[in-house]
C-alpha positions in Angstrom: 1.9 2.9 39.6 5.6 3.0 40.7 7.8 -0.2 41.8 10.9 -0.5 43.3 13.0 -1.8 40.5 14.7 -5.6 41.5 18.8 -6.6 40.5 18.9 -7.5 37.0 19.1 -11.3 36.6 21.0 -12.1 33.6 19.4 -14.8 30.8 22.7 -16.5 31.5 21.4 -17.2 35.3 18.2 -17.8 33.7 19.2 -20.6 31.9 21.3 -22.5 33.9 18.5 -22.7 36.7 16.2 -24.3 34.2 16.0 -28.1 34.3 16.4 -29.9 30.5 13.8 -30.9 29.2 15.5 -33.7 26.5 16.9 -36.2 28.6 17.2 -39.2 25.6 20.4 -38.7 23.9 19.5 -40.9 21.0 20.2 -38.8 17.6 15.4 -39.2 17.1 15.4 -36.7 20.0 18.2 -34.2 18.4 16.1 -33.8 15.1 13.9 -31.5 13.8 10.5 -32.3 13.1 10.2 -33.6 9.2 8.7 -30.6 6.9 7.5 -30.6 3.8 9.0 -27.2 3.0 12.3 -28.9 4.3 14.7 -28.9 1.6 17.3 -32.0 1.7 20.6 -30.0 2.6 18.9 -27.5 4.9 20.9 -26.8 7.7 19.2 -29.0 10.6 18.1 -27.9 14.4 21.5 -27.8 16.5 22.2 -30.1 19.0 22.1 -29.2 22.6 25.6 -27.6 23.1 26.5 -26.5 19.9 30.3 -25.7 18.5 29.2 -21.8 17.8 31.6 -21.0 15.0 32.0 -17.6 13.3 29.9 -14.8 14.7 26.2 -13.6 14.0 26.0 -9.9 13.9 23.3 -7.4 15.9 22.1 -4.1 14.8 23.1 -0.6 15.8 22.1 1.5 12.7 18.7 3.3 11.3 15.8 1.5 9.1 14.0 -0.9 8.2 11.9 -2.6 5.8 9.1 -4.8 4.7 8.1 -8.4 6.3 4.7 -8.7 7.4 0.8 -8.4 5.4 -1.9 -9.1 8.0 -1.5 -9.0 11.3 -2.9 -7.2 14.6 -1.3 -4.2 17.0 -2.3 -1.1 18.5 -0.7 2.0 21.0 0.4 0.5 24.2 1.6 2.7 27.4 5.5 3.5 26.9 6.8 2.3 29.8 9.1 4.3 32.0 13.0 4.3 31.8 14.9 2.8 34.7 18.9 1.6 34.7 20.1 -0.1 31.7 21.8 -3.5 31.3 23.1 -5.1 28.0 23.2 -8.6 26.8 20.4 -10.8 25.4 18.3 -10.7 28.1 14.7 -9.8 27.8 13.9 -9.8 31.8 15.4 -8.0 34.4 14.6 -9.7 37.9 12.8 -13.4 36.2 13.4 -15.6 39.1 15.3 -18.9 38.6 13.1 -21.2 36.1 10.8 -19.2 34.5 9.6 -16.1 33.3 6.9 -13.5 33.8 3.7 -15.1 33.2 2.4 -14.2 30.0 6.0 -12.9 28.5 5.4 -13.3 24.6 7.4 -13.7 21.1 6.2 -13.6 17.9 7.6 -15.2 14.9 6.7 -13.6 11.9 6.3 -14.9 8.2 9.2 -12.6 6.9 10.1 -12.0 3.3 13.8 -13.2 2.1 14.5 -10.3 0.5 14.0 -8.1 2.8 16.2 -10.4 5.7 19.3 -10.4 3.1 19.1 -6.7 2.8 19.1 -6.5 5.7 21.3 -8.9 7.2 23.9 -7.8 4.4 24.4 -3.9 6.0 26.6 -2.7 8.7 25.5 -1.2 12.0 21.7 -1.8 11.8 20.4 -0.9 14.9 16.5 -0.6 13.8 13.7 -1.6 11.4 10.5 -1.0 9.6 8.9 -4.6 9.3 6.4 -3.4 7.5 2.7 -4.3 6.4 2.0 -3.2 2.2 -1.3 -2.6 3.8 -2.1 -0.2 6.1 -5.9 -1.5 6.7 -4.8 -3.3 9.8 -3.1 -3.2 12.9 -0.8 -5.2 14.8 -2.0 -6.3 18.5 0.5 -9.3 19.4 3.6 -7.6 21.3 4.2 -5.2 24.1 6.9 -3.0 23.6 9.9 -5.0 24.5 9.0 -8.6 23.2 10.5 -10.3 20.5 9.3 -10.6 16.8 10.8 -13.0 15.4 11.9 -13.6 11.3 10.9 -16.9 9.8 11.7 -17.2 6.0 9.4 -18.3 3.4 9.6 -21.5 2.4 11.9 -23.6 1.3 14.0 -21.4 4.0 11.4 -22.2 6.5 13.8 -21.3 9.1 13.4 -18.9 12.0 17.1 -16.5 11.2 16.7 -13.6 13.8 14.7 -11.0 15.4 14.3 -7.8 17.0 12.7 -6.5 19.6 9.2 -4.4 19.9 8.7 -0.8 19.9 5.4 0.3 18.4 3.0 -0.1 15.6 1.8 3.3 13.4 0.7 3.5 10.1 2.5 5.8 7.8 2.5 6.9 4.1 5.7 5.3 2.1 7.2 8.3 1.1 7.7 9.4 5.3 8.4 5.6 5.9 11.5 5.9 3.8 12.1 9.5 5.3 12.1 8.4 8.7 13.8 4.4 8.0 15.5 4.6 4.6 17.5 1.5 4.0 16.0 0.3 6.9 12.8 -0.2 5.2 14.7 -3.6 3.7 15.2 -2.0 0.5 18.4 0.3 -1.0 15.7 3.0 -2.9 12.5 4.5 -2.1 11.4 3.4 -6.2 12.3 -0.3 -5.0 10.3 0.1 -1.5 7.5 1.3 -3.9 7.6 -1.6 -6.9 7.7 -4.0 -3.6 4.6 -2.4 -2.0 2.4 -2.9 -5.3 4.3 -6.5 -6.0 2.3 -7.4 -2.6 -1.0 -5.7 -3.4 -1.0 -6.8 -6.4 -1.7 -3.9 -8.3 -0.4 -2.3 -11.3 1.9 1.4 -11.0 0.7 4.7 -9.8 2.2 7.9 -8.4 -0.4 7.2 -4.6 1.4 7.7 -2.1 0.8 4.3 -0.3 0.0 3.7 3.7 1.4 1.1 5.0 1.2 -0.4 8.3 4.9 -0.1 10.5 6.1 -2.3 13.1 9.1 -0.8 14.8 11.3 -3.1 15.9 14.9 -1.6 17.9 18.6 -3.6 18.5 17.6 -6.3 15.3 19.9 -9.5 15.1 20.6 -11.7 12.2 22.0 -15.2 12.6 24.7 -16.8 10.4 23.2 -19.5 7.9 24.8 -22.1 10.5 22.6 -21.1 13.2 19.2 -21.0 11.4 16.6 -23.0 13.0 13.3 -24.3 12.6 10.2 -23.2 14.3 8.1 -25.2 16.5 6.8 -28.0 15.5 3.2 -26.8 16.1 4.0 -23.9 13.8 2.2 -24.9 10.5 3.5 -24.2 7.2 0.0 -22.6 6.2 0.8 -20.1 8.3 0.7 -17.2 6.8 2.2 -14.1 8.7 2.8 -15.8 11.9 1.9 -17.4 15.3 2.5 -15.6 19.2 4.2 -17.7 21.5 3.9 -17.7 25.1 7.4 -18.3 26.5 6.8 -19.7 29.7 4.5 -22.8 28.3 6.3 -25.8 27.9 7.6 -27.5 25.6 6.8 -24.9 22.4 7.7 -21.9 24.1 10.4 -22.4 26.3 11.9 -24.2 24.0 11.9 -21.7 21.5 13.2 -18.5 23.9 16.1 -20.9 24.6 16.8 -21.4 21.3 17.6 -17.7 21.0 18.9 -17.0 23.9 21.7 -19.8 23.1 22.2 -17.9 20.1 22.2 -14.2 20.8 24.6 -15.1 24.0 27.1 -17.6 22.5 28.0 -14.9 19.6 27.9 -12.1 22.5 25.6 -10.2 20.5 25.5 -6.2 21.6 22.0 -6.1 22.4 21.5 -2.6 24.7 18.9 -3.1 26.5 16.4 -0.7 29.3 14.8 -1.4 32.8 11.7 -0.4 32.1 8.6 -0.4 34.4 5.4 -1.1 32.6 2.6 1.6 33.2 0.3 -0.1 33.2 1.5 -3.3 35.0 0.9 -5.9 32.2 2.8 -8.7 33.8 2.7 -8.3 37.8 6.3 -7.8 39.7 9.0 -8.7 36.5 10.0 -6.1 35.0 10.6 -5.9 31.1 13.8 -4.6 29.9 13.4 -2.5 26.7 16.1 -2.1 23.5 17.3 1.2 23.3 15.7 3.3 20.5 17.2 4.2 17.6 16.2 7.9 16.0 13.6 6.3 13.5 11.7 4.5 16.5 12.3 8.0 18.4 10.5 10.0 15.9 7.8 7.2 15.5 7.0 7.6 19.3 7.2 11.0 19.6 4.7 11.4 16.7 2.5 9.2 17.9 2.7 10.3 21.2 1.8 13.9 20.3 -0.9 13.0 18.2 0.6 13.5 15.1 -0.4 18.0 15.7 2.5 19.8 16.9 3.1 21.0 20.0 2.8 25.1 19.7 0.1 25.6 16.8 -1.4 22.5 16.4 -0.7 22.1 12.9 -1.1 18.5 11.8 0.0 18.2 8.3 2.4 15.1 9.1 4.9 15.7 6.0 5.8 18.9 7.8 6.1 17.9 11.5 9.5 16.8 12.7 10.3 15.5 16.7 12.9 17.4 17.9 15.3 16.4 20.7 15.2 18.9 23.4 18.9 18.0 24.4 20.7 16.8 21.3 22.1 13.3 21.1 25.9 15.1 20.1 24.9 16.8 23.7 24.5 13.8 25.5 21.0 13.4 25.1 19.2 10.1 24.2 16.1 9.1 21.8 13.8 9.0 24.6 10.1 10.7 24.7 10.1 12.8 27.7 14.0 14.6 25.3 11.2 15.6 22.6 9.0 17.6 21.5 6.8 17.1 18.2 7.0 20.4 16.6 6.8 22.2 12.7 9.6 21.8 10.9 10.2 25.8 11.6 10.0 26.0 14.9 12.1 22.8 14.7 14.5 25.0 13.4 14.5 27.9 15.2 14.3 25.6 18.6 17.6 24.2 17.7 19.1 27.2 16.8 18.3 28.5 20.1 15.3 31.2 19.0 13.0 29.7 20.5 12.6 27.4 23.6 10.2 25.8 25.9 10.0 27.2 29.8 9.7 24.8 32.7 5.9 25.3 33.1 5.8 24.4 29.2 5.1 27.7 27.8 7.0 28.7 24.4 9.5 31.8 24.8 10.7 33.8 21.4 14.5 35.1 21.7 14.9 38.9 20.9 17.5 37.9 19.0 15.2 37.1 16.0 14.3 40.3 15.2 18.0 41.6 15.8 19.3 39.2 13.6 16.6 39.2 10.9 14.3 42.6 11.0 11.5 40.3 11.3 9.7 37.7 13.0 6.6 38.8 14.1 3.9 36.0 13.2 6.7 34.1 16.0 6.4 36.4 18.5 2.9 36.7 18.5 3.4 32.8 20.0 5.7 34.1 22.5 3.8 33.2 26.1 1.9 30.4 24.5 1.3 27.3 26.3 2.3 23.9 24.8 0.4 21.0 23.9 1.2 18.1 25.9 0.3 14.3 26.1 -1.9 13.0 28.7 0.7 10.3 30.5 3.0 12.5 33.2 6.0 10.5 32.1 5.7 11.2 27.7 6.0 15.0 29.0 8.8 16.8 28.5 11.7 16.5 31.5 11.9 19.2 33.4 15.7 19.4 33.9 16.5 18.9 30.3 14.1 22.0 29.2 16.1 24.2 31.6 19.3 22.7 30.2 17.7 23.7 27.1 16.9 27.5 27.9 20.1 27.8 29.7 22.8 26.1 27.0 21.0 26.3 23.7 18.5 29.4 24.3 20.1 32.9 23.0 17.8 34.9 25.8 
């Protein structure tokens, strides 16, 4: 159902209309809770006002890699695109005080290797966080929230995030096709020797499924800024804990321990309106990160049911989503700018053979015979009607196909 869309309330104006919680200024109630996995020089929880010094760095590149073994998610409804804001705000329109009810993080058990990798490369602007088993889902976020990275111990320390896009289950091989290095590993041999290093099992040539959790515009702290998790968090925790972050003290606490972070460094987080469909949390509205092409072909894969869109094929190592206005065009990773379709009609679609008619029906240039002497198993699709997915706003935009037939399209 639509809503009128409210004017974006910064996190700034968020946080200075909360009221502070710590009013003792004794040094007992600036420290962290004592830990066990607490090493003796770790870095300790900052006080309230910290000196920020050097600079933490946020993501704007492909991939992603390996964090997470047994947790719980499933499909949720994309929501629908409204104006864009950027910052580290979360919430477009959360009145003074408080967010929506219900608004979520989750921080994550998250393996150190995979965070240095990580943190360590330039222009990151997506993940994989991935499961080494596929067998289960992940059910904690909605697409927008934070996941959270909290190092094993002794570096029991919560040292960045991203934000959630979706949860799919992939073989290995089309995980490092679709993330690469940002699968948290610099080859697809060492993505594989870390996969069976989880399972423990011993080498083989399978090619492993493994569960995915997408997560768009990721952030990595400096070492300075680390900090600890709650104090209800338990180190026997062993993938993670959600957090509602509108229930005091844990959660509140814990959002404002990020947002400090992400807007003191002024971290380039580019962020969506969005309108969720369906209404999860009421009136708010959720602000998403935008996608980066890995998460684009994740959704538009999922969305399309993993069959493409003209013949139904659904061997997945040979479907491909397509954008239906290119990025170098102006066109962004969005689901209603693509179309899941076989890697030759992927082709030929971008090469302007092919394209796909306002009322979603496939049209074959004449051009392909000119050019080729061949062609015909193609033109026997010309006319055909496309497969489409069942939510109005995952289907192809109108406007853009025409842009399509009339720009790209060689008639």
């Amino acid at each position: 159902m639509s809503r009128s869309l409210a004017s974006p309330r910064p996190m700034e104006a968020w946080l200075a209309g909360r009221p502070r919680r710590r009013t003792s200024s004794s040094p007992q109630a600036l420290e962290p809770r004592a830990s066990p996995c607490r090493r003796a020089d770790a870095p300790t929880r900052p006080r309230r006002r910290p000196s920020w010094q050097g600079r933490a760095r946020a993501g704007t590149g492909a991939r992603g890699g390996g964090g997470l073994d047994r947790t719980r998610l499933g499909p949720r409804a994309e929501p629908r695109v409204g104006r864009r804001v950027r910052g580290g705000a979360l919430l477009a329109n959360a009145p003074p005080g408080k967010l929506p009810q219900g608004m979520r993080a989750f921080i994550a058990v998250t393996d150190n290797e995979w965070f240095r990798f990580l943190a360590a490369q330039p222009g990151i602007d997506e993940v994989n966080f991935w499961q080494p088993s596929g067998g289960r889902g992940f059910r904690v976020l909605q697409a927008g929230e934070p996941l959270l990275f909290k190092l094993h111990s002794p570096e029991s320390f919560i040292v960045g995030g991203g934000f959630f896009v979706r949860y799919t289950r992939l073989p290995h091989s089309i995980a490092w096709d679709v993330f690469g290095i940002k699968n948290g590993t610099a080859t697809l041999e060492e993505m594989r020797r870390r996969i069976e290093r989880y399972r423990r099992i011993g080498p083989s040539n399978e090619d492993y499924e493994i569960g995915c959790i997408v997560l768009a515009q990721p952030f990595f702290f400096d070492r300075d800024d680390w900090f600890p998790p709650p104090a209800d968090f338990s180190p026997n925790v062993q993938t993670g804990k959600s957090y509602d972050l509108t229930s005091e003290p844990h959660g509140t606490q814990l959002w404002e321990d990020v947002a400090l972070r992400t807007m003191a460094r002024n971290l380039d987080i580019d962020m969506e309106i969005v309108e969720s469909a369906p209404m999860i949390f009421g009136e708010p509205i959720l602000v998403r990160p935008r996608l980066g092409q890995g998460s684009f072909r994740v959704l538009v894969t999922e969305t399309y049911e993993r069959r493409c869109a003209v013949t139904g094929e659904k061997v997945l190592p040979v479907l491909e989503a397509a954008h239906i206005r290119p990025v170098v065009a102006g066109g962004i990773h969005r689901i209603d700018n693509g179309l899941l379709l076989r890697s030759d009609l992927h082709t030929l679609f971008d090469k302007g053979y092919v394209t796909v008619t306002r009322d979603h029906r496939l049209r074959v240039s004449r051009h392909l015979r000119d050019d080729f002497q061949n062609g015909a198993y193609y033109y026997s699709l010309d006319g055909s009607e496309m497969w489409l997915p069942k939510r109005p706003d995952d289907q192809p935009d109108r406007e853009t196909l025409e842009w399509h037939e009339d720009t790209v399209f060689r008639g």
